[in-house]
C-alpha positions in Angstrom: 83.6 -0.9 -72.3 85.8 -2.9 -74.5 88.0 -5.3 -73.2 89.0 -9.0 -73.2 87.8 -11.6 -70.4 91.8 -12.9 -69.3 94.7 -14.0 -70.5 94.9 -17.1 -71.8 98.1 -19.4 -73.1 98.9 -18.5 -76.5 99.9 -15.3 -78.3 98.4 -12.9 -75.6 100.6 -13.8 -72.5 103.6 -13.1 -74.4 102.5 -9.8 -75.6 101.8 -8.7 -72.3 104.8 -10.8 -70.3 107.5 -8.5 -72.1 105.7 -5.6 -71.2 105.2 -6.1 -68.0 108.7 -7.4 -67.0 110.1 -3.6 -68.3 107.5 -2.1 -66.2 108.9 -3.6 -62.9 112.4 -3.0 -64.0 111.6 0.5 -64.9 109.7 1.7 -61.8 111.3 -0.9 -59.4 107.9 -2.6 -57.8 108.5 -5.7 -56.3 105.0 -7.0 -57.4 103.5 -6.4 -60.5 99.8 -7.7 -61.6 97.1 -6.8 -64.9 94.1 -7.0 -64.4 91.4 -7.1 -67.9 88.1 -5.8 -68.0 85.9 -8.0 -70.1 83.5 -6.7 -72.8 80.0 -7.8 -70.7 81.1 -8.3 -67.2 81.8 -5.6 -64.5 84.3 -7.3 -62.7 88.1 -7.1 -63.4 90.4 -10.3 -63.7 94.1 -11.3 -63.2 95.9 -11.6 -66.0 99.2 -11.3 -64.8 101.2 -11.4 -61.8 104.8 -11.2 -60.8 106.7 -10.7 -57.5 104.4 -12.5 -55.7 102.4 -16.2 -54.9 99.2 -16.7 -56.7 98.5 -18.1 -53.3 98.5 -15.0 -51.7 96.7 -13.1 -54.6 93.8 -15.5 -54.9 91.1 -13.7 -53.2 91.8 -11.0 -55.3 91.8 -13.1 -58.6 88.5 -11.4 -59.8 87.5 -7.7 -58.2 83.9 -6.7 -58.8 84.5 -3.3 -60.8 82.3 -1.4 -57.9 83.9 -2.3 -55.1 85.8 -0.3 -53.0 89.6 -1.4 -53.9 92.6 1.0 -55.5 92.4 -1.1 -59.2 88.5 -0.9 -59.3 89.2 2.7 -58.4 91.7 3.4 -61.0 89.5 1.7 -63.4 86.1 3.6 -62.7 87.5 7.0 -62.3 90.4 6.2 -65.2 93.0 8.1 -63.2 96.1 6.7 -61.1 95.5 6.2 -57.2 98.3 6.3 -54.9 98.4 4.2 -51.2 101.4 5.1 -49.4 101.4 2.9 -46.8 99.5 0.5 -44.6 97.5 3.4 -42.3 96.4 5.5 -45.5 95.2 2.1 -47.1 93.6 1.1 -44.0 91.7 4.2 -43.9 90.6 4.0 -47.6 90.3 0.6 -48.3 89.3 -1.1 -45.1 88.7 -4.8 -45.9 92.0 -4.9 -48.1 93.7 -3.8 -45.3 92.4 -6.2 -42.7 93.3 -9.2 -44.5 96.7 -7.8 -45.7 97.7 -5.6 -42.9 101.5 -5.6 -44.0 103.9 -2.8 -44.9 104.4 -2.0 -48.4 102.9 1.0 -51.1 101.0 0.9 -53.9 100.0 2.5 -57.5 97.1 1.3 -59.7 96.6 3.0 -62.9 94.0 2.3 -65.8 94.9 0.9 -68.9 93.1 2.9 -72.0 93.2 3.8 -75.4 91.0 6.8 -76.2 87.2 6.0 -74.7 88.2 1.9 -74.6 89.0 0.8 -71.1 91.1 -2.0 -71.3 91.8 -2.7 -67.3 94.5 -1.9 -64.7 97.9 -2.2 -63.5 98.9 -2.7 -60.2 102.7 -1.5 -58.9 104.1 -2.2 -54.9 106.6 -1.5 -53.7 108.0 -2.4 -50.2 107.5 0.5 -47.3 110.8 1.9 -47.6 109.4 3.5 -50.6 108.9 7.2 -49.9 105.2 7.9 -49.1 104.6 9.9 -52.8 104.7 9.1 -56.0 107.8 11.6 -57.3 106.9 13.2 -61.1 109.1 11.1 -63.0 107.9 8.1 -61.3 104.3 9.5 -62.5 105.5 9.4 -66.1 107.2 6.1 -66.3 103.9 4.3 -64.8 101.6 6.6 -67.1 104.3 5.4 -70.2 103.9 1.6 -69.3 100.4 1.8 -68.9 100.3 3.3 -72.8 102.3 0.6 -74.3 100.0 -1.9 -72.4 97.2 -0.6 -73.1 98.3 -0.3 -77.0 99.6 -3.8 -76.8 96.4 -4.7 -75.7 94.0 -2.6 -78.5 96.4 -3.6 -81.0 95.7 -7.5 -80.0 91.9 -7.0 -80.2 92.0 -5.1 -83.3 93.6 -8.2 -85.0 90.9 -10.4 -83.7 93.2 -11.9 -80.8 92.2 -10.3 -78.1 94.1 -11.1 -75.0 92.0 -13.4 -72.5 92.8 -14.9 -68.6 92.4 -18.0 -68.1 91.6 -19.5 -64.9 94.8 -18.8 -63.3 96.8 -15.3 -63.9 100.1 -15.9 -65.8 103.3 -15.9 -63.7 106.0 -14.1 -64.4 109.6 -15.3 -63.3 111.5 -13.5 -61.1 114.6 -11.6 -61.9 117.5 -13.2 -63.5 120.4 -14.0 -61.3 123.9 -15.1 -62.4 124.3 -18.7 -62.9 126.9 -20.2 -60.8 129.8 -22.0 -61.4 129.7 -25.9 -59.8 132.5 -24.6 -57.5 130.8 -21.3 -56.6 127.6 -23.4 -56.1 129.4 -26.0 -53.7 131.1 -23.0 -52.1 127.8 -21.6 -51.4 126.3 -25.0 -49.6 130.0 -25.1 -47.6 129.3 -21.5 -46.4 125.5 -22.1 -45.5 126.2 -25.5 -43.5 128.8 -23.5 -41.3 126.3 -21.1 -40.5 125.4 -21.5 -37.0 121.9 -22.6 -36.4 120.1 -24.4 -39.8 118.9 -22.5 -43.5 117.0 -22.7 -46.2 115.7 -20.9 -48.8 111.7 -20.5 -50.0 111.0 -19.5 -53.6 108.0 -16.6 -53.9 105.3 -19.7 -53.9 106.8 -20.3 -50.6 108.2 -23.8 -51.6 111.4 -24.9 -50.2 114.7 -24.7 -52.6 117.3 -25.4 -50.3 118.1 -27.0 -47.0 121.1 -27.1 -44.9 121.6 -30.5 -43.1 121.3 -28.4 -39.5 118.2 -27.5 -40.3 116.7 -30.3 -41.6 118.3 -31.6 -37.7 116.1 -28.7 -36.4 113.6 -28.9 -38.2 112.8 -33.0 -37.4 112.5 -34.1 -40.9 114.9 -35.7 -43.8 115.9 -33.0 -46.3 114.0 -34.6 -49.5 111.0 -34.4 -47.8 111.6 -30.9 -47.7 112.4 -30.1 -51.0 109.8 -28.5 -52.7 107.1 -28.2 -50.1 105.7 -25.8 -48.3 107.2 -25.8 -44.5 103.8 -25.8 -43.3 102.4 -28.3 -45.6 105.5 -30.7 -45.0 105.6 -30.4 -41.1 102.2 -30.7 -39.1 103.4 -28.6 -36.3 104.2 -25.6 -38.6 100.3 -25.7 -39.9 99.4 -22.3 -37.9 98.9 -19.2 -39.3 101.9 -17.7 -37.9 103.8 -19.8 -39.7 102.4 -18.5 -42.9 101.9 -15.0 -42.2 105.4 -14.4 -41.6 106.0 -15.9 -45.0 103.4 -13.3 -46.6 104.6 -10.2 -44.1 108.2 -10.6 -45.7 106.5 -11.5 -49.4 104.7 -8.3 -49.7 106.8 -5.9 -47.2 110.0 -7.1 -48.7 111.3 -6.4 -45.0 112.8 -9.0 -42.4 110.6 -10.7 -39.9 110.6 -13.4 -37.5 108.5 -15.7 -35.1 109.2 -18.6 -32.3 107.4 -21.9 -33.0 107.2 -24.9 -31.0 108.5 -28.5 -32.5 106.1 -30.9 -29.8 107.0 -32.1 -27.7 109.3 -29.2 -26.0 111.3 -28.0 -28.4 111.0 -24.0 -29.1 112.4 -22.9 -32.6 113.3 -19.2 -33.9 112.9 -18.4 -37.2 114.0 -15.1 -39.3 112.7 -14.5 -42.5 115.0 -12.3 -45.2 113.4 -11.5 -48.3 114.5 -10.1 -52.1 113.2 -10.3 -55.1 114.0 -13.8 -56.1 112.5 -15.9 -53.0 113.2 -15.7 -48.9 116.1 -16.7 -47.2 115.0 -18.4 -43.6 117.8 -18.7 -40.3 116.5 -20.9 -37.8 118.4 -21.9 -34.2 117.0 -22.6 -31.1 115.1 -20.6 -29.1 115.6 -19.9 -25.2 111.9 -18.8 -24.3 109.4 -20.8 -24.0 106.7 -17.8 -25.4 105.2 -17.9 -28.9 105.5 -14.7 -30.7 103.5 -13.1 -33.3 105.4 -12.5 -36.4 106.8 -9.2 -36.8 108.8 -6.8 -38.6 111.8 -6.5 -37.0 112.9 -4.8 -35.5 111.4 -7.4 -32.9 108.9 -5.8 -30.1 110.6 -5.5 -27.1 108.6 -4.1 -24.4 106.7 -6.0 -21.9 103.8 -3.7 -23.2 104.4 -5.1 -26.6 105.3 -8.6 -26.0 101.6 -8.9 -24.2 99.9 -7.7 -27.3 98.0 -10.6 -29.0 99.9 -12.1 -32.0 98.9 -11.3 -35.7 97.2 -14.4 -36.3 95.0 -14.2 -33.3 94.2 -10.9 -34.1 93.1 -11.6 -37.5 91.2 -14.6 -36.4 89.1 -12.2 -34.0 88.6 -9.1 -36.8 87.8 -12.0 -39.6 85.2 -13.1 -36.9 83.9 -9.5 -36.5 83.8 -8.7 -40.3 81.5 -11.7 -41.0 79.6 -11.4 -38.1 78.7 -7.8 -38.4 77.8 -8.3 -41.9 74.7 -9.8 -39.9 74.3 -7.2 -37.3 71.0 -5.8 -37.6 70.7 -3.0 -35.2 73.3 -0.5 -33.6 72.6 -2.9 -30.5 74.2 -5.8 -32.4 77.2 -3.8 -33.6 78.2 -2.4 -29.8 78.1 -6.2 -29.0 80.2 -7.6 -31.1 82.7 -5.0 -31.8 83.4 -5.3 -28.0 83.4 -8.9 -28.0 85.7 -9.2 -30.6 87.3 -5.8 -30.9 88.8 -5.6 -27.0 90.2 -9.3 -27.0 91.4 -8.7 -30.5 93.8 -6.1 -29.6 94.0 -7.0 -25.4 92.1 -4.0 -24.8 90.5 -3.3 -21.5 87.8 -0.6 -22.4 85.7 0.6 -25.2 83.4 2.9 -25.7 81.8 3.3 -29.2 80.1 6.6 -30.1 77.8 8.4 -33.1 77.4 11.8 -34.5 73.4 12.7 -33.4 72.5 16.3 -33.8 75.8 18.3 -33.4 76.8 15.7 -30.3 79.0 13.1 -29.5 76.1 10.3 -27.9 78.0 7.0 -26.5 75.8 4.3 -27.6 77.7 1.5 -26.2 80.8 0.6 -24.3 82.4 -2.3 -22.0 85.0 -2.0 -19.3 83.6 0.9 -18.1 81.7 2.2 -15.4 77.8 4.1 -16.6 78.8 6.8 -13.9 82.0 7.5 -16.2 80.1 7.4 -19.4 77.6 9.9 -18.2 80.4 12.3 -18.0 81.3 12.1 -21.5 78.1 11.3 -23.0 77.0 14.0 -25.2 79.9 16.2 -25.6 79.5 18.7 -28.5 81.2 18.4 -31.8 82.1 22.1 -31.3 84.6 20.4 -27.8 88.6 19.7 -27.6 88.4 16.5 -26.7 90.5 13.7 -28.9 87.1 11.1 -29.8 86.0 14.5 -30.9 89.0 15.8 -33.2 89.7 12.4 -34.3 85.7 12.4 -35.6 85.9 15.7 -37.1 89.3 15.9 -38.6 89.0 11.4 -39.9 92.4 10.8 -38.4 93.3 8.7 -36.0 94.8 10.0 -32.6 97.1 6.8 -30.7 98.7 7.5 -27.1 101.0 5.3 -25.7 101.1 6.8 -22.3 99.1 9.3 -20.1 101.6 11.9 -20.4 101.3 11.9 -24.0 97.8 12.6 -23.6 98.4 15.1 -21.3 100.4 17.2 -23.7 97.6 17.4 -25.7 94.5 17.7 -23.7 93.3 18.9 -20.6 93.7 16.1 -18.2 90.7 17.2 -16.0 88.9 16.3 -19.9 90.4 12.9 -19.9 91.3 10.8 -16.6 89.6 7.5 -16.5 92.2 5.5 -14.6 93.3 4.5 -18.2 97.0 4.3 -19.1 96.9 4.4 -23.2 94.2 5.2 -25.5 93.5 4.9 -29.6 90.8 7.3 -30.4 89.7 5.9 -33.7 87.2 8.1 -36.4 84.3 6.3 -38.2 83.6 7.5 -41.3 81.8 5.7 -44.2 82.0 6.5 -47.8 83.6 10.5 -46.5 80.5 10.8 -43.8 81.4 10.7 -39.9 79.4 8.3 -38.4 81.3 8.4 -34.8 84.3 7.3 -33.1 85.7 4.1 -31.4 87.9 4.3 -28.2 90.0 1.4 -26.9 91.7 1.8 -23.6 94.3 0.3 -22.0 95.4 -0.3 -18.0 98.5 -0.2 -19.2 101.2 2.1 -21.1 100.9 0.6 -25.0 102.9 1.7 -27.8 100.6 1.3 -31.0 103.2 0.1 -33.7 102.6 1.0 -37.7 100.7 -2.7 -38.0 98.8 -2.3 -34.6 97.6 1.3 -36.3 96.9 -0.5 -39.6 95.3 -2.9 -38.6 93.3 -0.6 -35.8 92.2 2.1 -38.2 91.1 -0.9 -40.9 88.8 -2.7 -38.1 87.2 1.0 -37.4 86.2 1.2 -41.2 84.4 -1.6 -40.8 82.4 -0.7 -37.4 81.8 2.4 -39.1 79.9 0.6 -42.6 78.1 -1.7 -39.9 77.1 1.1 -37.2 75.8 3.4 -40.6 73.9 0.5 -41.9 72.5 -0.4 -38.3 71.3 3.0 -38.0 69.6 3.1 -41.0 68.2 -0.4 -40.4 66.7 0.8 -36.5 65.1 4.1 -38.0 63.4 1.6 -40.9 62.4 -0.6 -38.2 60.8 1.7 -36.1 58.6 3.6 -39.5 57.8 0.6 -40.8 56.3 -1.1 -37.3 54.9 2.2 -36.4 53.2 2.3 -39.6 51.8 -1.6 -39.3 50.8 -0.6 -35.7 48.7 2.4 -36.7 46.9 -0.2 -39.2 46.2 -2.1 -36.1 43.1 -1.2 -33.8 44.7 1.1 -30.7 42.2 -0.7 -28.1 39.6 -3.1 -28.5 36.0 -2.2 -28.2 34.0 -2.7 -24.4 32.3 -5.9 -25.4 29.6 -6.2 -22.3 29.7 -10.1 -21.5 33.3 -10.6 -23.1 37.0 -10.5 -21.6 39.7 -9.9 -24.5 43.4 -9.5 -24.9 45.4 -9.2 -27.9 49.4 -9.3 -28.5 50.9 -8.6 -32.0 54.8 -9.1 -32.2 56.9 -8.1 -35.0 59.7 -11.1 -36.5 62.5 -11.3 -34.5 65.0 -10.9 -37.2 64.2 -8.7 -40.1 62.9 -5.1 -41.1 60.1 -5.7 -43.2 56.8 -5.1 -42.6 54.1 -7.6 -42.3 50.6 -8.2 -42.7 49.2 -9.7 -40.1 45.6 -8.0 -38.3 43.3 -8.8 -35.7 39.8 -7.1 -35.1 37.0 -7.1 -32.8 33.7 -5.4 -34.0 30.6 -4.8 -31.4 28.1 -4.9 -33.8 25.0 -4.7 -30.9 23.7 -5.5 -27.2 24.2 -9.2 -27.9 26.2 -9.6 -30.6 30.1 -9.3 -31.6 32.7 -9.9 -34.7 35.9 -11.0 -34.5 38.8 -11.3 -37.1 42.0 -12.5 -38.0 44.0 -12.6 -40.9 47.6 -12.5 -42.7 48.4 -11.3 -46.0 51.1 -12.8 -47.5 54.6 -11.0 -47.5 56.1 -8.6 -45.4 56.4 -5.2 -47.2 54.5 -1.9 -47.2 52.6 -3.4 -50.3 51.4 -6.9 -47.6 50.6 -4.0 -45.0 48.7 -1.6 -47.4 46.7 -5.0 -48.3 46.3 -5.5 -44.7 44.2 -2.1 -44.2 42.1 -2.4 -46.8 41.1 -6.4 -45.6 40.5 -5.0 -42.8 38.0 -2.5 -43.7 36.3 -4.7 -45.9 35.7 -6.9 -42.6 34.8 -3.9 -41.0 32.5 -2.8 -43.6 30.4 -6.3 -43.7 30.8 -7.0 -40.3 27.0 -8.4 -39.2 26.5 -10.8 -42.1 26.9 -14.4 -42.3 30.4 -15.0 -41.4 31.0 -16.9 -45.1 29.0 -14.4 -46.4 31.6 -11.5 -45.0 34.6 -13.5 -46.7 32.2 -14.0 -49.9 32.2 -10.0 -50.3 36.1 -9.3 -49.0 37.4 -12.0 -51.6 35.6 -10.4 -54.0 36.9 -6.8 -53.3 40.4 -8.3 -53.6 40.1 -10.0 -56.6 39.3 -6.8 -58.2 41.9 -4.8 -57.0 44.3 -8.0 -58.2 47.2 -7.2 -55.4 48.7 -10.0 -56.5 49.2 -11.0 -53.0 46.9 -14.2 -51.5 45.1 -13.4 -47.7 44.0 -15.9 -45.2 41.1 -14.8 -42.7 39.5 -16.2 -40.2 35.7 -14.4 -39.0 33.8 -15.3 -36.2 30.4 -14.1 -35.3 29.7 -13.9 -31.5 26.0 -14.2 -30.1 26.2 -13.4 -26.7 23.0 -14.3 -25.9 22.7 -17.7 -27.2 26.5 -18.6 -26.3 27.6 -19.4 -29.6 30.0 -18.8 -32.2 30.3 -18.8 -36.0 33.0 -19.6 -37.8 34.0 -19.0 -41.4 37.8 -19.5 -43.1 39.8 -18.2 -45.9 42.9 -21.2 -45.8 43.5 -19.2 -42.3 45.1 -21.8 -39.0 41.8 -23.6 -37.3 41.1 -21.9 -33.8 41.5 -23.3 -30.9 38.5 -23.6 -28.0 39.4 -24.1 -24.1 35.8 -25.5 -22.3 34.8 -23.7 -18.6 36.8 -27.3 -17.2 39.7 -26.7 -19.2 39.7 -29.1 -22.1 41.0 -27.8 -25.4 40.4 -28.6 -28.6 41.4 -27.3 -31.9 38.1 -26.9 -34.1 37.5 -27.9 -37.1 36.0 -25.2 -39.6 34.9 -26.1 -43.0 38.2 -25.1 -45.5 37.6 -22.5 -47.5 39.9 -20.7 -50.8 42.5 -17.9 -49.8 41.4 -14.6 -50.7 42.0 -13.4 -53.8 42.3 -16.4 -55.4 39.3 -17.0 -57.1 36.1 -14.8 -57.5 33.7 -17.4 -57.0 34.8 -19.0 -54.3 32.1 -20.3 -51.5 32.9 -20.0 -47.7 31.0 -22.7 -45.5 30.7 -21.5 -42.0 30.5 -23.9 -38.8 28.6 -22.9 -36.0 30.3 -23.8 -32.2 28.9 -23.2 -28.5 30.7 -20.6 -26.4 29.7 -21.3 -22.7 29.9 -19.2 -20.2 33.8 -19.6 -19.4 35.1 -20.9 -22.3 38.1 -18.8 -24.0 38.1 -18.8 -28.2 41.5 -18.6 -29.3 42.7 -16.7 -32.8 46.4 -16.2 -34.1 48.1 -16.1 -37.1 50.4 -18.4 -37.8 53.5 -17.1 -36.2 53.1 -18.1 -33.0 53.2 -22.1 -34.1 55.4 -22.4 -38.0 59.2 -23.0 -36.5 62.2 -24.3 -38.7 61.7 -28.6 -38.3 58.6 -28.4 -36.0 55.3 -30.1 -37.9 52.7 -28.3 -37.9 50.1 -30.7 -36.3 52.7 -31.3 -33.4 52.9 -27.4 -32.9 48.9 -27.1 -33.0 48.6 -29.9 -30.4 51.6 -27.9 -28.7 49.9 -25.0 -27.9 45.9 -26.5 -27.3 48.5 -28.2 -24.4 49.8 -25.1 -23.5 46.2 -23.5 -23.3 44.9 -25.9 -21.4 47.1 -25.9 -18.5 47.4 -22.3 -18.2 46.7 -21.0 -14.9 46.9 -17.7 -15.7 43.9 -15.4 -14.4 42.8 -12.7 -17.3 43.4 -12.6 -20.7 46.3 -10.4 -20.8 48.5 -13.1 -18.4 47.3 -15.6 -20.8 48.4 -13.6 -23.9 51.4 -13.2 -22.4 51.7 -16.4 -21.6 51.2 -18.0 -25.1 53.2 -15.3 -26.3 56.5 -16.0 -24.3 56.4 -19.5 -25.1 56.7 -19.2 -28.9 59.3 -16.0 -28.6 61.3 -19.1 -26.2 60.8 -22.1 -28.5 62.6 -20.9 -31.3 63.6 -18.4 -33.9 60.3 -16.8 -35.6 60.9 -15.6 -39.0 56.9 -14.2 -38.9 55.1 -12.1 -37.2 52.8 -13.0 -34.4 49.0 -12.1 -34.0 46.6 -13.5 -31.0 43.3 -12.6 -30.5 42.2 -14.2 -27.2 38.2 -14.4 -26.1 36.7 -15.1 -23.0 32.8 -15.6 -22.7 32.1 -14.4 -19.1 
């Protein structure tokens, strides 16, 4: 699609600036921003912005054209979308919600001429707004989005087209009437009688004026005020509170207020008033010594409210929980973090999170509750009046401040669980219910418009995480059921031989691996035995795996290097592309020996009748698959009665910062001192140990051997 990368200084600001001044006078949006599409990158960039700090609109500076926002949305679909207000884009557009969960509305439309996409527009306005878009509102944004898009045709079709540069042009805010030297004076009179201090913060949130009370209050001399940031200029201001107010009253255009302390015991108010051209901040002293969270006021003033956990701490918690379950990597993860973070979050006393399995409502998870409660409610069908139920099927949100409000709506023989307020929250991911989230209270709660925001934002989330943990447990579970049914069910009755084997998956991670072990009774006296790993972890390392196998399995009885002779062959042949280490071992029972031959495969280890271990040392020999003519010396080793021949694949020694001669010497120790009876405690044992000593991001095979 045509377009241009940004705006850049020159000519094209200037075409656009005019533009997009009349488009906020005409449809009275407090914030105004472009955004250009260029000609060989799918990601759209601010070109313009006005109403608002850059500060504030950074992360959204460049917006990848495929994600999930209302501009990329406009622009994709080339149609206008319409937020009107904080819950609707909380339930759309989840991420942009949690990080600005303030009150305002919002249009973006697509700028285009014919089939050439040129980018977007983006109009808010504050939440007073009514929650639609009226017709004639319609045809004044469609209209400036023609002459921009015009403008912008016309520019590239003189070979200028317009271009951002790094940072979006700022427009200036609205005009005001320039005052007199006597109105101005008359003005700084007026404000120093005010009781309490004020001053006055320009859009970037920089300080423009300050009364000689507050600079009293505030602990600092008034030029070291002036044009800073009252967070930057006074340590004890650097909070997030601080600054969220600031962007709450930015971007909601509504009044709103917080208590701060000055150290060492000083407690300040501050009110935040905001127009247009900047905010206008009343501080006095405050008489309680409690720090609020910054709201719209109408202040909270319940004791309900008042014990909910500020903004910033809430964000702190859901920022936590959005990065963390972009890691979660089964539905056992999510439940655990969304209630370590979720119930704190929000001061929450129970949870219980649920999923949509086979016309049922199955609780997968919860906290605060008792397993004899959650029996009760387990499995309720989808087809039942109960509110996780309605809120799943219908995808809105049900909040109750109070058991009686509950009550009037449900059976309350459904619903008693010696909680006192509930939000029943739906998750649903790209228009699919996935389940529901409750949060319970001990205590009667009243949800306010942010709370919900913010509430149904955080179960968008849960819901992408808990879809893609789904997904990622039923992958697990094919893809290791598949390896295992490559791997021998049981191991052969081996007259004269004690054997145990283990194979553990990674610990993190859904692929599949390659790694196979093998015992072969060949006759009355005689035995194979195999190892190997084939590099990678997909189906494509496991499919490899098989057919190694049975190549083993099919010159099992010959000279050990002659076995990996013929298998390296058969794999240089089929060309896999994939490089296999093996390690065979030919077992005479009678004689009390062994045979060893390697492909690049970990040496063995081999624990004597009195206990001493060492780590054998087998002639090297080529990976598989490497070359066709490679030779495989073998190495021939005495198995007495009692002695235990140990095989593994890598796995259970390679660990982030560990050498690999330390780790080999690690677990001939280990091996040694083991005092466990059979094989299978000593697997176990061995096993355990490397699961302990750190994360494994391979799989683990162990073949153990015991001559009786």
């Amino acid at each position: 699609m045509p377009g241009a990368d940004a705006v850049g200084v020159g000519a094209g600001p200037q075409v656009l600036r005019a533009a997009v001044i009349e488009a906020a006078r005409e449809t009275g949006a407090t914030v105004t921003a472009v955004y250009l599409l260029p000609p060989d990158e799918p990601v759209l960039r601010l070109a313009v912005l006005g109403g608002a700090s850059y500060d504030i609109s950074r992360p959204w500076a460049r917006v990848p054209l495929e994600t999930a926002s209302p501009v990329s949305e406009a622009v994709r679909d080339r149609r206008l979308v319409w937020v009107g207000g904080p819950e609707e884009l909380a339930r759309r557009y989840p991420r942009l919600a949690l990080v600005v969960p303030y009150r305002f509305t919002l249009a973006a439309a697509p700028l285009v001429t014919g089939a050439d996409t040129w980018g977007g527009l983006v109009l808010q306005w504050p939440a007073r707004h009514p929650p639609q878009l009226t017709p004639a509102e319609r045809d004044t944004i469609g209209g400036v989005c023609r002459r921009l898009g015009t403008l912008l045709r016309r520019a590239a079709e003189e070979g200028r087209p317009v271009r951002a540069a790094d940072a979006p042009l700022m427009l200036p805010p609205p005009r005001v009437r320039t005052a007199s030297a006597a109105e101005a004076q008359a003005a700084v009179d007026f404000a120093e009688r005010i009781p309490g201090g004020c001053c006055s913060l320009d859009v970037d949130g920089r300080l423009t004026f300050v009364s000689t009370r507050a600079a009293e209050l505030l602990g600092a001399g008034i030029p070291e005020l002036l044009g800073a940031k009252p967070w930057e200029a006074l340590s004890w201001l650097d909070d997030p509170t601080a600054e969220d107010s600031y962007r709450a009253a930015v971007l909601s255009r509504e009044p709103t207020s917080f208590t701060a302390l000055r150290p060492p015991d000083r407690w300040l108010s501050f009110r935040l008033d905001p127009d247009a051209s900047g905010i206008s901040v009343h501080i006095t002293p405050a008489h309680s010594a409690h720090v609020l969270a910054p709201v719209v006021d109408p202040p909270r003033t319940s004791p309900a409210a008042a014990a909910t956990p500020g903004r910033a701490v809430t964000l702190y918690h859901l920022m936590h929980l959005a990065a963390t379950l972009t890691e979660a990597v089964g539905v056992r993860d999510v439940v655990d973090q969304v209630a370590d973070q979720v119930l704190p979050a929000f001061g929450a006393r129970a949870m219980a999170l649920m999923t949509a399995e086979d016309g049922r409502l199955r609780i997968i998870g919860y906290r605060g509750y008792t397993a004899d409660l959650m029996s009760r409610f387990d499995a309720a069908p989808l087809t039942s009046d109960t509110p996780a139920v309605r809120s799943l099927t219908t995808g809105v949100p049900a909040f109750f401040a109070s058991f009686a409000e509950l009550k009037r709506a449900y059976p309350p023989a459904l619903l008693q669980d010696a909680m006192s307020s509930w939000a029943f929250l739906p998750l649903i991911t790209s228009g699919r219910p996935v389940g529901s989230l409750v949060l319970a209270y001990d205590e009667p709660h009243p949800f306010t418009p942010e709370e919900r925001s913010v509430l149904t934002s955080t179960a968008g989330l849960i819901a992408q995480a808990l879809d893609r943990a789904r997904l990622y447990d039923t992958k697990h579970e094919l893809v290791h059921n598949l390896q295992a049914g490559l791997l021998p069910h049981t191991l052969p009755d081996v007259p004269g031989l004690d054997v145990a084997a283990r194979y553990l998956p990674a610990t993190r991670g859904l692929d599949i691996g390659g790694d196979f072990y093998d015992l072969i009774r060949l006759d009355a006296d005689t035995a194979a035995a195999a190892i190997g790993d084939v590099q990678g972890h997909n189906v494509d390392a496991a499919a490899l795996m098989g057919q190694v196998r049975t190549a083993v399995h099919a010159t099992a009885g010959a000279a050990p290097g002659e076995v990996l002779t013929r298998t390296n062959r058969l794999l240089t042949d089929l060309d896999p592309g994939l490089f296999t280490s093996v390690l065979y071992a030919h077992i005479d029972l009678a004689a009390h020996r062994v045979r060893l031959a390697t492909a690049g495969h970990p040496p063995p280890l081999l624990r004597h009748p009195d206990g001493r271990t060492e780590i054998l040392s087998v002639p090297p020999g080529l990976l598989l698959g490497i070359d066709p003519a490679a030779d495989y010396p073998s190495t021939d080793v005495p198995l007495p009665p009692g002695s235990v021949l140990a095989l593994y694949t890598d796995g259970l020694v390679e660990a982030p910062g560990v050498d690999i001669g330390d780790a080999l010497d690690a677990l001939a120790d280990r091996l040694a001192h083991s005092k466990a009876r059979t094989m299978d405690a000593l697997a176990d044992t061995l096993v355990r140990h490397a699961r302990r000593s750190a994360p494994r991001s391979d799989d683990i095979a162990l073949l153990l051997i015991r001559s009786r």
